[in-house]
Phi, psi and omega in degrees: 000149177291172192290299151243162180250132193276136178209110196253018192225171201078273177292168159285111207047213198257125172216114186280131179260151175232141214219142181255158158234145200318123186104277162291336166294327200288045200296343172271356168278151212229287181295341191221008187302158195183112174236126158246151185322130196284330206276273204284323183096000193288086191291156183241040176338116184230005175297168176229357197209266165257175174230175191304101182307349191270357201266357206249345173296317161323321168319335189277080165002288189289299174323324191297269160005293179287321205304312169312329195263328174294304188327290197327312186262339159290333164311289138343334202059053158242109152220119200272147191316127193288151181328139175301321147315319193265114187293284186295105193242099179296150173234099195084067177293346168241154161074184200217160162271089202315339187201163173310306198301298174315307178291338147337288149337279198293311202302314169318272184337305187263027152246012176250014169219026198316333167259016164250161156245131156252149198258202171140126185246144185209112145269025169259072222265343178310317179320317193265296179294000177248011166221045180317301211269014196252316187316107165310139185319328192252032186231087213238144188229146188242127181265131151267105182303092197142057166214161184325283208246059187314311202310335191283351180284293166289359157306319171255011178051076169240129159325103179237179184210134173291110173261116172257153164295329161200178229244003173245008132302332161209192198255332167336132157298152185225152203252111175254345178216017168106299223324309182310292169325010195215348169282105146325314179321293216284135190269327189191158216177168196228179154210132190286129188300096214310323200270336175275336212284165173265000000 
């Protein structure tokens, strides 16, 4: 299986993901942590609040499988330049950014690639706030709220999002297909728990 997955439902136009698996990538999640087993396919729920709407794909071997061969190789510092095709780039519909080098990683990567765009939801927000003035224009990040150190959202006034239960929980525009997430503008946003909705 590839590195990335071409994905054409959900988003807006064609969007490619490069995806960890859920949890074990994850050293800052907190609200929503959920790991599954590489092997058995076994979950270990640890959420307190929602759990990782990305964890339920893991059931799957082959989902199991690529998300593991990517960790496996980002660990290494092996991440590869996304397909030569692709303007868009989700960068974790799973996972997370696990350590500074990996995170390091995507800011090269989307400033040697200056004509895609890339996204990217983070509780790895130490990460983030320790290169603020290093982030590219085409590299746009979502502090996801419900991690170990949410006080870095308002310290650095960083563009974040809410997971909510249903859209009469808040006042916040809600992001049904990343647009918001892929909005520079957008400051702050809600996304509805894939587990609440009805």
């Amino acid at each position: 299986m590839t590195a990335y997955q071409r994905k054409t439902k959900y988003y807006r136009g064609v969007v490619y993901e490069y995806n960890l698996p859920v949890g074990h990538s994850c050293p800052f999640a907190k609200l929503c942590l959920v790991k599954v087993d590489k092997k058995t396919g076994k979950f270990e729920n640890k959420s307190s609040n929602y759990k990782c709407y990305a964890a339920a794909a893991e059931r799957f071997p082959g989902v199991r499988n690529s998300r593991w061969t990517n960790f496996e190789n980002a660990k290494n510092s092996i991440v590869p330049h996304p397909p030569k095709l692709a303007k868009s780039i989700r960068v974790h519909g799973s996972g997370d950014f696990f350590s500074q080098s990996y995170f390091d990683c995507w800011i090269d990567i989307a400033l040697q690639n200056p004509e895609k765009e890339f996204w990217a939801y983070t509780k790895s927000l130490k990460y983030w706030v320790r290169r603020i003035t290093e982030i590219p224009d085409n590299l746009v990040l979502t502090a996801s709220v419900g991690g170990t150190d949410d006080y870095l959202i308002s310290d650095h006034n960083l563009k974040h999002v809410v997971v909510v239960a249903s859209d009469k929980d808040t006042l916040l525009p809600i992001d049904t297909n990343d647009d918001l997430a892929r909005d520079p503008s957008i400051k702050c946003f809600a996304l509805i728990d894939n587990y609440a909705k009805k």
